[in-house]
N, C-alpha and C positions, 0 to 999 in steps of 0.2 A: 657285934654281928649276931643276929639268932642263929638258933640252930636248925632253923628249916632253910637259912641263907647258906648257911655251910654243908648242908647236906646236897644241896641244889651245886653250888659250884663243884664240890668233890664230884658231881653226876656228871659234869661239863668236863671239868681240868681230867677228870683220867683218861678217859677215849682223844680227847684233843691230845695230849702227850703221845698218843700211841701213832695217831695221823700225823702228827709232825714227824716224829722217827719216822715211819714208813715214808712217807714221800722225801725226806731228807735222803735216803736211803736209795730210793728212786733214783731222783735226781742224779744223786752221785755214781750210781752203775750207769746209767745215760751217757753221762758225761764223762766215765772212766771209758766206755763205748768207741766213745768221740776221739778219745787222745793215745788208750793206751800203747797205738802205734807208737806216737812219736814219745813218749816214756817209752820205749822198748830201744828206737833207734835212736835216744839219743843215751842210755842205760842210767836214766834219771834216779837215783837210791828210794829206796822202801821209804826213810823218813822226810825226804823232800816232798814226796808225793802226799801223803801223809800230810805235811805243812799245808800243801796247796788243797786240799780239799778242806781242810782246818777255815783257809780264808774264802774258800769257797761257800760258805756257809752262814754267813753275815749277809753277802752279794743275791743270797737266790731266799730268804727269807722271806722277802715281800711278794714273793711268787708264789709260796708256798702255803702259807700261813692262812689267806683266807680259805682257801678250801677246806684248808684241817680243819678253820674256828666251823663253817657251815657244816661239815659233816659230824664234826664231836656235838655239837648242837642238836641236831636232826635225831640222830641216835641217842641221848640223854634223854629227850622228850619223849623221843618212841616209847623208851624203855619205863620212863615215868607213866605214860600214857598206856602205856599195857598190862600193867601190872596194877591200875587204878590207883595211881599214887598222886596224881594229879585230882582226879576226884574226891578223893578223901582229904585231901589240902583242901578243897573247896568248900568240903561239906564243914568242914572248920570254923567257915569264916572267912578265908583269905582269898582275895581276888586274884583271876589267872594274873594282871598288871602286875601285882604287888609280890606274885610270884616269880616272876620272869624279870622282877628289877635286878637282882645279881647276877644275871645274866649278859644284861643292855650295859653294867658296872663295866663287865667283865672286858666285851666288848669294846669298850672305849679304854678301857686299862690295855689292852692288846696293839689297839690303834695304837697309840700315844708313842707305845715301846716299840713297834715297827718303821715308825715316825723317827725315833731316835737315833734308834742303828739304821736307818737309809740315811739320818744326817750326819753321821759320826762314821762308825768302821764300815759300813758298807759301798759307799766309791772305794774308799782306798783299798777295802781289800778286792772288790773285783777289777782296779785298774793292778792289785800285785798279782793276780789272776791272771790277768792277760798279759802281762808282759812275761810272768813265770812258763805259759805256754811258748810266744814266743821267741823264747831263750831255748825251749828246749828243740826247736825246729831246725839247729846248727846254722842260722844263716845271723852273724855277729852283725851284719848293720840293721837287724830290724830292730836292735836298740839305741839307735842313730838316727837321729833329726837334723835335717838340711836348713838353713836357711828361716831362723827363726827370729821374729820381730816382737819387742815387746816393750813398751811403756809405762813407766811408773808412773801415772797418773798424779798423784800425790806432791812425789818427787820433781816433778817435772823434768824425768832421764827416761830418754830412749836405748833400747839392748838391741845388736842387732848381731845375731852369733850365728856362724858357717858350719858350725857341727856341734850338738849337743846330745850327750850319751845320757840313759835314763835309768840304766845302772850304777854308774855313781857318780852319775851328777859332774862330768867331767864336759869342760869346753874346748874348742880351739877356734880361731879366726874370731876375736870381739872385739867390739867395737861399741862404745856409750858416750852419749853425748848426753852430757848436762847443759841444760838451756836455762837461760836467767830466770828468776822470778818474773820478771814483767819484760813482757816485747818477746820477739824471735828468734833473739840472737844468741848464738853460743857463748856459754860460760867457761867450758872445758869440754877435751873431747882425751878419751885415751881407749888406748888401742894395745891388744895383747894377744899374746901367740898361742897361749892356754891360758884355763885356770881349771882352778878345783874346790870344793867345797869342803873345807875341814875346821873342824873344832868350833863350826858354828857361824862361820868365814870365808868369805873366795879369797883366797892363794893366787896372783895373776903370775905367769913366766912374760918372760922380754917384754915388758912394757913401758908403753912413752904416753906419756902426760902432755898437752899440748893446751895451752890457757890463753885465753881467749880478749880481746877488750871490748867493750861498749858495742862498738862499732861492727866487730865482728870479725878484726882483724888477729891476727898472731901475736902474743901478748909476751915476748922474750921468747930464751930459745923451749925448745923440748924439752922433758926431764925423763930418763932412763933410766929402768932399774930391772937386774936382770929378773928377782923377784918381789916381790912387794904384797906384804895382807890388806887389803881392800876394806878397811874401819868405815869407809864412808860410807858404803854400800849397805843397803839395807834390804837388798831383794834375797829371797829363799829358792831355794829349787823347786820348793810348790808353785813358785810364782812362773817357771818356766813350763813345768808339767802342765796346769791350767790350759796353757798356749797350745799344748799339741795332743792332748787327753780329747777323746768324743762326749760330746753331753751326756752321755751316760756313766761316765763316770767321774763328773762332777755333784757336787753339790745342791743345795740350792743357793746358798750363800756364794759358792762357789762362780754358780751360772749367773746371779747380780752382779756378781764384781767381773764376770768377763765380759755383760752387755756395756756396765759403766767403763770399760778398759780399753774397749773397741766403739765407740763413738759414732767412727765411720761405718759402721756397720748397714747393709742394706737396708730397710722398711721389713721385708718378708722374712733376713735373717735375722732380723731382732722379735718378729711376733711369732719365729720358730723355734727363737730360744727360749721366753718367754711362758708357750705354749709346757713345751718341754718343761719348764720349771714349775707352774700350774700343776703341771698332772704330777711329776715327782711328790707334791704337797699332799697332793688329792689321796694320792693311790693305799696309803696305809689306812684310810680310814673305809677304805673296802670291807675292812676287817670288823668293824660297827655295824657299817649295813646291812651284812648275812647273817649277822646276829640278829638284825631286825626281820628279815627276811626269814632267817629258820625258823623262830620260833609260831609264828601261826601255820608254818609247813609242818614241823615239829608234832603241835597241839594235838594235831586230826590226822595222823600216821596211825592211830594205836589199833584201829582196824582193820584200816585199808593195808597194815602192811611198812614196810618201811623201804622197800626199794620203789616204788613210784615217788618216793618223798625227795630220793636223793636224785631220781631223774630228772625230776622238777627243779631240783637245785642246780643240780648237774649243766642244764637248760639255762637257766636263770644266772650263772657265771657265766656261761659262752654267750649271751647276751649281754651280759658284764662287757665284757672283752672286745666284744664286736662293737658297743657303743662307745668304749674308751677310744678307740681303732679311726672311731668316726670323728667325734671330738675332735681328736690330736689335726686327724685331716683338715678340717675345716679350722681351726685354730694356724695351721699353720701356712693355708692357702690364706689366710686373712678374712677368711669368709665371714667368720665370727671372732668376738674378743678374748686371745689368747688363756684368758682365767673361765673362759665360758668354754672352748675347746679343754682344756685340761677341766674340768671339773665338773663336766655334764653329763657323765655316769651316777657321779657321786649327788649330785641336785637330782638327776630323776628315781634314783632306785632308793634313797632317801625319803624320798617323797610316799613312794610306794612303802617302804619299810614302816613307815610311822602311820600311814593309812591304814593296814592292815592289823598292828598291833592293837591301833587305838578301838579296831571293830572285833575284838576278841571276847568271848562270852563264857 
C-alpha cells in the first residue's frame, strides 16, 4: 500500500470512528428513553442492562453505519479539499479515480463486514433483545408460545407442542409423528407430558411410544417410560424459535429454510418473505454506495462549504429510505420480483454512484 493510500484512509477511518461512537451513542440514549421505565419497574441490575445494550449493538449496526461511512467521507474530502491537498495530489500526477480507489476499497470492505454480522450475531442478538425487554415487562407468558407446528422436512417428522418457553427451551403437551419414507402412513407417533433440552438432548417426562405397521394400524401394545433422552431426535431449539421469531430476526439462510419448511405457504407469503430476504442481502452494501455517492459530493465542498454537502446527503439517504420503503412495497404486493423489490435502491443509486464518479475531473 502507498503512502498517499494510507494517508487517504487515516482521513476517512478517524471521523468515521468518531460518527459511529456518536450515533451508537444516540441510539442507545433513545432506546434507554424508550425502556428505562420498565428497567426501573421491573429493578433490572446495572450489569444486565449493560449486557443488553452490549447485544444491542450488533442488531442496530446496519442502521447506523451508512450514514457514519457518508458523513466520515464528506468531511475527509472537505477537509482534503480545503486545505488544497487534493490539488496538489493532482498536480503530481495522480488522478482524482486513482485517488479515491481506497476509499471505494474501503467501502466495499465495510459492506462485506455489515453483511457478516447481519448474517451471524445480529438476528440473534436482536431476537436476545427482544425477548430480554419482554422478560423485563413482569408478564411470565410473553415467554410462552401456544400451539406450535413444525416439520422436519428432511426427517420426515412432524412436532406439534401446546406450550413452548423460549427461555429455556422447555416444552409441555407433544406430540411427533414419524411418517415412513415412502407413502403417508405412520411409522411411530409418541406423545409426552414435558421435555427439556439438556446437554445437547430433549429429556421427554411420561412418555408413550406407539408403532405403527404398513397399513397404519397399531403395531403391539404402547411403550412407557416415565423418562427417556430422545437419541433419535435431531431437531435444536433453533429449529422451534425459527417457527415463532418475526423475519426480522431471522436470517437469510434462516428465511430459505422457513420458505422450504412451510411449502404450503400462500403465493404473496412466500414473495413477502422472499422480498424480506432480498433486501436483508441488499442493505449492507448501502455502505458502498455513499461511498460512491460522497465522494464527488465530497470533491466540490471545499468552497461551497461543507454543510450543503451533508444536506445533500442528508437528502440523498431519506431518498435512500423512501425507495427501499417502495421496493419492499411492491415486492411484497407481487407487483414486482421479490429480488427487484428488495434490491432497487441498491441498482438505482448504484447506478448513479458510478455515473458520477466515473464524470469526475
Amino acid at each position: 500500500m502507498k503512502l498517499i493510500d494510507k494517508y487517504l484512509l487515516r482521513t476517512v477511518v478517524v471521523p468515521l470512528i468518531y460518527c459511529l461512537m456518536a450515533f451508537a451513542m444516540i441510539s442507545i440514549l433513545l432506546d434507554l428513553f424508550d425502556n428505562l421505565g420498565d428497567f426501573i419497574e421491573a429493578g433490572t441490575p446495572i450489569p444486565l442492562v449493560a449486557l443488553y445494550y452490549a447485544n444491542l449493538l450488533p442488531s442496530i449496526l446496519y442502521r447506523i453505519v451508512p450514514v457514519a461511512v457518508m458523513l466520515a467521507v464528506i468531511y475527509a474530502l472537505y477537509q482534503l479539499s480545503k486545505n488544497n491537498e487534493l490539488t496538489a495530489m493532482r498536480a503530481c500526477g495522480i488522478s482524482l479515480n486513482r485517488m479515491m480507489l481506497p476509499l471505494i476499497i474501503l467501502g466495499l470492505f465495510i459492506s462485506v463486514t455489515v453483511l457478516a454480522v447481519n448474517e451471524t450475531v445480529g438476528p440473534s442478538s436482536a431476537y436476545w433483545c427482544h425477548q430480554f425487554l419482554r422478560e423485563q415487562r413482569s408478564d411470565p407468558n410473553r415467554a410462552h408460545f401456544a400451539q406450535i407446528a413444525f416439520k422436519k422436512e428432511k426427517g420426515n417428522r412432524y412436532w406439534y407442542i401446546n406450550r413452548f418457553d423460549t427461555r429455556d427451551f422447555s416444552m409441555t403437551g407433544i406430540e411427533i409423528i414419524q411418517m415412513r419414507d415412502r407413502g403417508s402412513n405412520e411409522l411411530s407417533k409418541i406423545r409426552a407430558e414435558g421435555g427439556a433440552w439438556l446437554d445437547k438432548s430433549w429429556i421427554f417426562t411420561n412418555v408413550t411410544v406407539q408403532a405403527y405397521d404398513e397399513d397404519g394400524a397399531p403395531h403391539g401394545a404402547p411403550e412407557f417410560s416415565a423418562t427417556r433422552e430422545m437419541t433419535e431426535l435431531n431437531e435444536r431449539p433453533q429449529d422451534f424459535l425459527n417457527e415463532i421469531k418475526d423475519p426480522e430476526y431471522l436470517s437469510a439462510f434462516e428465511l430459505i429454510r422457513y420458505v422450504k419448511v412451510h411449502r404450503n405457504l400462500e403465493p404473496r407469503a412466500v414473495a413477502a418473505t422472499y422480498t424480506d430476504l432480498h433486501n436483508r442481502l441488499a442493505f449492507p452494501w448501502a455502505c458502498f454506495v455513499v461511498v460512491l455517492l460522497g465522494i464527488p459530493v465530497g470533491t466540490h465542498t471545499g468552497r461551497k462549504g461543507v454543510l450543503p454537502a451533508v444536506a445533500f446527503s442528508l437528502l440523498m439517504l431519506g431518498s435512500y429510505y423512501g425507495l427501499m420503503m417502495f421496493g419492499l412495497a411492491m415486492g411484497k404486493s407481487m407487483t414486482v420480483a421479490p429480488w427487484v423489490g428488495g434490491w432497487l435502491p441498491i441498482i438505482v443509486y448504484l447506478t448513479v454512484g458510478f455515473g458520477l464518479v466515473a464524470r469526475l475531473r
